[in-house]
C-alpha positions in Angstrom: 0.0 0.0 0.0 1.4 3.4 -0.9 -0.1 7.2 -0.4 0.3 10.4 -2.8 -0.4 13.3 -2.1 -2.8 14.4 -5.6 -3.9 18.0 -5.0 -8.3 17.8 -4.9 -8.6 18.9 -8.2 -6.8 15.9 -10.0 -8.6 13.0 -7.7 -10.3 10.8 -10.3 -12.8 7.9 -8.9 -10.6 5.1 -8.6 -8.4 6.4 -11.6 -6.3 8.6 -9.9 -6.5 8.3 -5.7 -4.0 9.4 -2.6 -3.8 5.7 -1.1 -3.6 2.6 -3.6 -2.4 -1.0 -3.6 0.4 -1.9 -6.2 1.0 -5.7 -7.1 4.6 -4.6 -6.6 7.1 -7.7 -6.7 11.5 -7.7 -6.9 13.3 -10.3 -8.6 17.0 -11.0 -8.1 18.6 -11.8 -11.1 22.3 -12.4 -12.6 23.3 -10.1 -15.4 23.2 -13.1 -17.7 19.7 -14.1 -16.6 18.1 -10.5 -17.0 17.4 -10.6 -20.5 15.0 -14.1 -20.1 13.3 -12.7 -17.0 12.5 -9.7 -18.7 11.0 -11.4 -21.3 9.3 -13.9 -19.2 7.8 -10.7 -17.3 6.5 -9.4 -20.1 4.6 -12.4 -21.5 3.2 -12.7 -17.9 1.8 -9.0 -17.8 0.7 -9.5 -21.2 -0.9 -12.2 -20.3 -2.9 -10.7 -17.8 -4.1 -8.0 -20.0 -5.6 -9.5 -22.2 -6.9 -12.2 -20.1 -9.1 -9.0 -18.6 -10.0 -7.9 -22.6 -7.4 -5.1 -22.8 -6.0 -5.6 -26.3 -5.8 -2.0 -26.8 -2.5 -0.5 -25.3 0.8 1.4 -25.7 4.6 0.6 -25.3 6.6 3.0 -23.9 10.7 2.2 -23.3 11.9 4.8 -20.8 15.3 6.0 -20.5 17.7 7.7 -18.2 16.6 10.5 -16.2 18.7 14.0 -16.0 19.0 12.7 -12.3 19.9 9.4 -11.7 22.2 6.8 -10.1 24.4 4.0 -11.5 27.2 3.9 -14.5 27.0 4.6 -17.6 27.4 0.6 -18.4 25.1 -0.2 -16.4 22.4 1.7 -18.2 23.4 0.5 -20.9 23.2 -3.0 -20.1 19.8 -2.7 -18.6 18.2 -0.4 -21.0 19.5 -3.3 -24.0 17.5 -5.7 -22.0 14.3 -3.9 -22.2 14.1 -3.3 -25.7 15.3 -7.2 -26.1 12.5 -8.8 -24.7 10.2 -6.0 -26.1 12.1 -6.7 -29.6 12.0 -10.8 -29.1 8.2 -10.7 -28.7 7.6 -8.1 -32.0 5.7 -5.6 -29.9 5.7 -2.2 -31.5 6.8 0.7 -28.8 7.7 4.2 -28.7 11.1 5.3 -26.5 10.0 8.0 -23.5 13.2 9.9 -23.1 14.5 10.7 -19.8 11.0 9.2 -18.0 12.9 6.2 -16.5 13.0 6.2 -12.9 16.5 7.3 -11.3 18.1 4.3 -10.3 17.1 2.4 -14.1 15.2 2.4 -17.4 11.7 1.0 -17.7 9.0 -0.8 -19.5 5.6 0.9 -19.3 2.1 -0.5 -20.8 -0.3 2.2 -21.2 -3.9 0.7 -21.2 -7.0 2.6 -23.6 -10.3 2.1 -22.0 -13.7 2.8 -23.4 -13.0 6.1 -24.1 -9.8 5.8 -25.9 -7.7 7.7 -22.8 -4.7 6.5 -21.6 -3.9 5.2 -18.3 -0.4 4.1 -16.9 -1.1 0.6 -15.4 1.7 -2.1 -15.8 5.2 -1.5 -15.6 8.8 -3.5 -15.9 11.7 -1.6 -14.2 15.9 -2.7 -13.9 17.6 -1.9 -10.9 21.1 -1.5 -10.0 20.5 1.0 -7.4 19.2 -1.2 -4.6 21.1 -4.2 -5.0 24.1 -1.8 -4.2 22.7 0.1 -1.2 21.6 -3.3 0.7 24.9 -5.3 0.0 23.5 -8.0 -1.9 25.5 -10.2 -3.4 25.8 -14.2 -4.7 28.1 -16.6 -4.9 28.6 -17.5 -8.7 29.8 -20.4 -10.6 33.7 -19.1 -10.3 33.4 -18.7 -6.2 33.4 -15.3 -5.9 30.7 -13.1 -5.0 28.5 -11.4 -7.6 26.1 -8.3 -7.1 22.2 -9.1 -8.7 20.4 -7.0 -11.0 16.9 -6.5 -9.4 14.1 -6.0 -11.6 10.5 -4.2 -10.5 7.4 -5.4 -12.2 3.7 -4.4 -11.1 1.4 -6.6 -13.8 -1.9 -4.1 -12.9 -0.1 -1.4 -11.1 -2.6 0.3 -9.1 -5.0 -2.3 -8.1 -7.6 0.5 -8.1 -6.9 2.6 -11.1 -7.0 -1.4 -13.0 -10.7 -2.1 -11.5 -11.6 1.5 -12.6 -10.5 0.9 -16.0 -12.1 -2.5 -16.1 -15.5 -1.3 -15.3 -15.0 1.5 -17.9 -13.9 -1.1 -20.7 -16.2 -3.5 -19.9 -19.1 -0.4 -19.5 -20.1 -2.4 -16.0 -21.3 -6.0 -18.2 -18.2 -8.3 -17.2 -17.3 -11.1 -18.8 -19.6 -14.4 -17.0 -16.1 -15.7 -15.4 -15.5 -11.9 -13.7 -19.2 -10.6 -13.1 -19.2 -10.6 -9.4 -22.8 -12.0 -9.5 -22.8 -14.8 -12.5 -26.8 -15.3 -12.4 -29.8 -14.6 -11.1 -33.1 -16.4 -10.7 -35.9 -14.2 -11.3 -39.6 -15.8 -10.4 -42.2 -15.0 -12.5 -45.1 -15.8 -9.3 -44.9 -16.5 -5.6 -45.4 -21.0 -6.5 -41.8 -21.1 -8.0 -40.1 -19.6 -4.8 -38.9 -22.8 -3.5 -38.1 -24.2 -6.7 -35.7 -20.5 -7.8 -34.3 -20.8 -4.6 -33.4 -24.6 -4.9 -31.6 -24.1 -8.6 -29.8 -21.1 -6.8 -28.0 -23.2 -4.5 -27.9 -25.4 -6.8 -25.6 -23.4 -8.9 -23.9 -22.6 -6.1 -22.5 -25.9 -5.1 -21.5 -25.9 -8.4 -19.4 -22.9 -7.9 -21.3 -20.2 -10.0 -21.8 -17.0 -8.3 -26.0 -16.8 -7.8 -28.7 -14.6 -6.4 -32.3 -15.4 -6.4 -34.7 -12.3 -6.7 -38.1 -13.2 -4.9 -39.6 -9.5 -5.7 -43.5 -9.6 -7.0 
């Protein structure tokens, strides 16, 4: 869970908020091992966007910030990696100068809703920074220690801003498998109350999400 502090007049339903939940996760890597896990992070997050319906997005490749930490050869190594995997899977993309983050370059997936407007949601960053500042290291093949690469990946990115751009997308009628209610029995007369209420739970011990409506 992390806060920002959005002035009033840019607060935005569940688009834009000052608290929100990322799906935030850090993998340690080798150098030689960031360019498959890159890639295999990407066909995850992929994956998951479309899984939702979300064909409809942009590419972005973000590089190095006027302020920013690490070596030149660093950059370079993890900024090569990025456009690999995002080259090895034929995905069109546009580079974002100087909007990486300070301490690396990134991969960010724009998503379109209903409306055609774009909304920052998934994102694949390389780290060199961290790995340095906590004293990580590894004991390689050779026998000597080894510092990681670490790489940031959020699949949804805001929890909230994805649900908000899900019900936008979807205009509120979900796909069966997501609809938080799946059916509901409606009776036409007050006889077939017993028997609407014994298909609903019915379906339910089959595992389908179902309400009954009893109204006259």
């Amino acid at each position: 869970t992390v806060y920002r502090y959005e002035r009033s007049g840019v607060l935005h339903g569940l688009l834009r908020v000052r608290g929100f939940t990322q799906d935030d996760a850090h993998i340690f890597v080798s150098e030689e091992q960031a360019g498959d896990e890159i890639t295999k992070v990407l066909d995850l997050t992929l994956y998951v966007l479309k899984t939702f319906g979300f064909d409809d997005y942009d590419v972005y490749l973000s590089t190095r910030p006027e302020k920013s930490v690490g070596t030149d050869e660093h950059w370079e190594v993890a900024t090569n990696a990025l456009e690999g995997a995002l080259k090895a899977r034929g995905l069109d993309y546009e580079i974002d100068p100087g909007e990486g983050v300070f301490y690396g370059p990134k991969i960010d997936i724009k998503v379109r809703d209903s409306l055609g407007r774009a909304w920052q949601c998934s994102t694949i960053q390389v780290d060199f920074n961290l790995p340095e500042r906590f004293d990580v290291t590894y004991r390689g093949s050779d026998g000597a220690e080894h510092r990681p690469i670490m790489i940031h990946r959020a699949l949804m990115g805001s929890l909230e801003r994805f649900f908000g751009i899900l019900v936008e997308h979807h205009a509120g009628a979900f796909p069966l498998w997501l609809t938080p209610e799946q059916v509901n029995v409606l009776t036409i007369a007050d006889r077939h109350d017993e028997y609407a209420i014994e298909v609903r739970n019915r379906l339910r011990e089959a595992g389908i999400r179902a309400e009954t409506n009893l109204a006259n």
